[in-house]
C-alpha positions as CSV (number, residue, x, y, z in Angstrom):
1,X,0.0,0.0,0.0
2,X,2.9,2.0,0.2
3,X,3.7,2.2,-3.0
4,X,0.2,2.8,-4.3
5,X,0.5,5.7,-1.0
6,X,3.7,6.8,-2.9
7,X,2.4,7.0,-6.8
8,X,-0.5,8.4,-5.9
9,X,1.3,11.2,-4.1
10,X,3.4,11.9,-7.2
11,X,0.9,11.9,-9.6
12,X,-1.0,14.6,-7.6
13,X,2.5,16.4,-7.2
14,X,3.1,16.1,-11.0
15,X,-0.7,17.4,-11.9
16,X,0.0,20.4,-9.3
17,X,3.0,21.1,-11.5
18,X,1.7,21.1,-14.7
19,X,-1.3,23.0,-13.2
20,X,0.5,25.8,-12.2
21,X,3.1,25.5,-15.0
22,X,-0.1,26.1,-17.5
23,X,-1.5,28.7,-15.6
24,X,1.8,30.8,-15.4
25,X,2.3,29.8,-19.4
26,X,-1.3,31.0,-20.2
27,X,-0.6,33.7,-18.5
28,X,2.5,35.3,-20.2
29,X,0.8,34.3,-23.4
30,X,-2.1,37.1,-22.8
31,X,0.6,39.7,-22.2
32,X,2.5,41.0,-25.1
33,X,5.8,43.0,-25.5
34,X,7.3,46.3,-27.0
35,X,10.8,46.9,-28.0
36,X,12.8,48.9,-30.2
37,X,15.5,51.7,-30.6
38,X,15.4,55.1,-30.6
39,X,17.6,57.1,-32.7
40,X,18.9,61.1,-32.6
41,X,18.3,63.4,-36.1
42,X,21.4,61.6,-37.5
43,X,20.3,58.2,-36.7
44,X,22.6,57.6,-34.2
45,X,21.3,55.1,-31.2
46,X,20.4,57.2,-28.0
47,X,21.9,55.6,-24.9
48,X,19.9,56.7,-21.5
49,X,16.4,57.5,-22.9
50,X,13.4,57.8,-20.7
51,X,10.8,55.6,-22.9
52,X,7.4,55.8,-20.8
53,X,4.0,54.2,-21.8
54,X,0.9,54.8,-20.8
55,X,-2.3,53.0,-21.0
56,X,-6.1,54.4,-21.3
57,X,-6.7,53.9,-17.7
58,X,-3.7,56.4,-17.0
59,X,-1.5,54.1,-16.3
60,X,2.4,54.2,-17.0
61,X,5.2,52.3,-16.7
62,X,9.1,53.4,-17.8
63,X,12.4,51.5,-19.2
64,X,15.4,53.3,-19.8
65,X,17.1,52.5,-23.7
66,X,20.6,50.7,-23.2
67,X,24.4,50.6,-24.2
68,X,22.9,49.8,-27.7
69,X,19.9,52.3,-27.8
70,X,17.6,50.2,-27.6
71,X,14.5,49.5,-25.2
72,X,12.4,46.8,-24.2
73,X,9.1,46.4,-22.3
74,X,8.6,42.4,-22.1
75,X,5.6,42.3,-20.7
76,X,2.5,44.7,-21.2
77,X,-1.1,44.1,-21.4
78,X,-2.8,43.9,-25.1
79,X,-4.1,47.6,-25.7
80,X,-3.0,50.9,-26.9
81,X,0.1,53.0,-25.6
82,X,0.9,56.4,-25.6
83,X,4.9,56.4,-25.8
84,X,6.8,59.2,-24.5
85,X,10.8,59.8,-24.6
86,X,12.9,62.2,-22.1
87,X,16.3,62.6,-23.5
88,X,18.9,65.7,-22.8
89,X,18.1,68.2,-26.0
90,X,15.5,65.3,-27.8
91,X,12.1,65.1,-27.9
92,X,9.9,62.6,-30.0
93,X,8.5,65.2,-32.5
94,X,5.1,63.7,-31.4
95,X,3.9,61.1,-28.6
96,X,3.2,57.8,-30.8
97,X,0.7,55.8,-29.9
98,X,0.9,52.1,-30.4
99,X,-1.3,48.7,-30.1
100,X,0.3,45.6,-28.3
101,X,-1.2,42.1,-28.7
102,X,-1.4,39.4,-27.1
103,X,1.5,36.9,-27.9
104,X,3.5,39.4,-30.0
105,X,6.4,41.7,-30.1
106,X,5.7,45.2,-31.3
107,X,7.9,47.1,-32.7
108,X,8.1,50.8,-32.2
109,X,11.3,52.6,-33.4
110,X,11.0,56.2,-32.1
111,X,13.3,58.9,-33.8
112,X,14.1,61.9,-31.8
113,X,14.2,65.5,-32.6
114,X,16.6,68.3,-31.6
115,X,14.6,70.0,-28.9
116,X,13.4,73.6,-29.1
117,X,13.8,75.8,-26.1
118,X,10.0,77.8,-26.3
119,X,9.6,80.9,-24.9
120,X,7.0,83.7,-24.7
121,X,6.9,87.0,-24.7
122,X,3.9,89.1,-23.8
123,X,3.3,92.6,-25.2
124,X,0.9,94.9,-23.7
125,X,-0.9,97.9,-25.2
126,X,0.3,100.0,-23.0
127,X,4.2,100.6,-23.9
128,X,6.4,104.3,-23.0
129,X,6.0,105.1,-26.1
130,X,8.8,108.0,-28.1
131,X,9.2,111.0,-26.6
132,X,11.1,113.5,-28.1
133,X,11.5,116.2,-25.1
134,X,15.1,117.0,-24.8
135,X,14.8,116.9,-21.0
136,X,14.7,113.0,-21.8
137,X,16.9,113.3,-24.7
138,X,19.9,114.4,-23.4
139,X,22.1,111.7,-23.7
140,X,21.1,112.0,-27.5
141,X,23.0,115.4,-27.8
142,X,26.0,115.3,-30.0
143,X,28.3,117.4,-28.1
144,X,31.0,119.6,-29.6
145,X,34.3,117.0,-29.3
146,X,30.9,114.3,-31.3
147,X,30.9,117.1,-34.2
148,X,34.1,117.5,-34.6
149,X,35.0,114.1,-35.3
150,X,32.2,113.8,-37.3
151,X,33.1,116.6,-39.5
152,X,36.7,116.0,-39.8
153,X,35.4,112.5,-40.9
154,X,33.5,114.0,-43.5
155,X,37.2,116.2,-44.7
156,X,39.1,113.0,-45.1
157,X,40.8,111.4,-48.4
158,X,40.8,114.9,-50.6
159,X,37.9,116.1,-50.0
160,X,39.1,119.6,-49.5
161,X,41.5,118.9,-52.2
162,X,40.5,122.5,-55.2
163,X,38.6,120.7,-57.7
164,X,40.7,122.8,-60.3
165,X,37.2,124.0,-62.2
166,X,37.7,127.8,-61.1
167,X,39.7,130.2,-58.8
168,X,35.9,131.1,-57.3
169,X,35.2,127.2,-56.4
170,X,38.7,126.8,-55.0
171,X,38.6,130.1,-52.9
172,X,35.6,129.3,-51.9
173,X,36.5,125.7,-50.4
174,X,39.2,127.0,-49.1
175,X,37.3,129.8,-46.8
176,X,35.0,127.0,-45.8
177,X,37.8,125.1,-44.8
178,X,38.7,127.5,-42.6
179,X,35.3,128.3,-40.6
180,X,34.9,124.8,-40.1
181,X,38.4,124.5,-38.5
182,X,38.1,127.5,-36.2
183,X,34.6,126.2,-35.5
184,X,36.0,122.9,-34.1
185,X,38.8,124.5,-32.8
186,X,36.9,126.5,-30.8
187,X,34.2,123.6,-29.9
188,X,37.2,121.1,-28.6
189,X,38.8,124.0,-26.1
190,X,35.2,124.7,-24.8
């Protein structure tokens, strides 16, 4: 009776082990999986990317890409996923969404984009506006040593030079000449 006592106890033992092996079997095959690489403008793998998904019930779960790039979430639930990526200066040029199925391996290469910094600027109605008073305009004021450079500028590479048409024209230049250098001279000692 032993015996009988001992094959009956193995036979229960070996159903409990295929019972429970076929239940944990059954269950991996409803889940299903989602892997693949994400790449930089260039193509280039991305090593340390933030891959998140996110179910319809809210739900999210994370995996960060490895030495190769790539990522890998071996077991999800069948339904659709939002995918998201967080990666120094990338950004997925739009979150993907995806369907996993029961039993497979989805695929779901995600290319990044070079991140833009945004920013915003508000403008109100309501600005200061120009004002031309030269209480407030002060600092706009040429003063005499400003003028002076500015017309000796405007004397440089022959332009008092007589233009050799007539003794009127030259004489003429020539007096000009010298207003505008006792003008100046008198503006720098003031």
């Amino acid at each position: 009776m032993q015996s009988s006592g001992a094959g009956l106890r193995s036979v229960v033992l070996l159903l409990c082990v295929s019972f429970f092996t076929s239940a944990h079997l059954l269950g991996l095959a409803a889940n299903g999986s989602l892997h693949g690489a994400v790449t930089d403008p260039s193509g280039a793998r991305v090593v340390k990317a933030t891959v998140t998904v996110q179910d319809a019930d809210g739900r999210t779960s994370a995996v960060v890409s490895g030495a190769d790039g790539t990522y890998v979430f071996p077991q999800l639930a069948p339904g659709t996923y939002i995918i998201t990526v967080a990666a120094p200066g990338l950004a997925l040029a739009q979150a993907q969404s995806v369907t996993v199925e029961a039993s497979h391996a989805t695929v779901a290469n995600l290319a990044l984009i070079i991140a833009v910094d945004q920013q915003q600027v508000t403008v109100n109605e309501q600005g200061a506006g120009l004002d031309t008073s030269p209480d407030n305009n002060a600092s706009s004021i040429v003063t005499a040593p400003m003028a002076a450079r500015f017309i000796l500028t405007g004397l440089r590479a022959g332009s008092c030079l007589p233009n050799r048409r007539s003794a009127k024209s030259e004489s003429t230049r020539i007096l000009s000449l010298r207003n505008t250098t006792s003008w100046v001279t008198a503006a720098l000692r003031s």
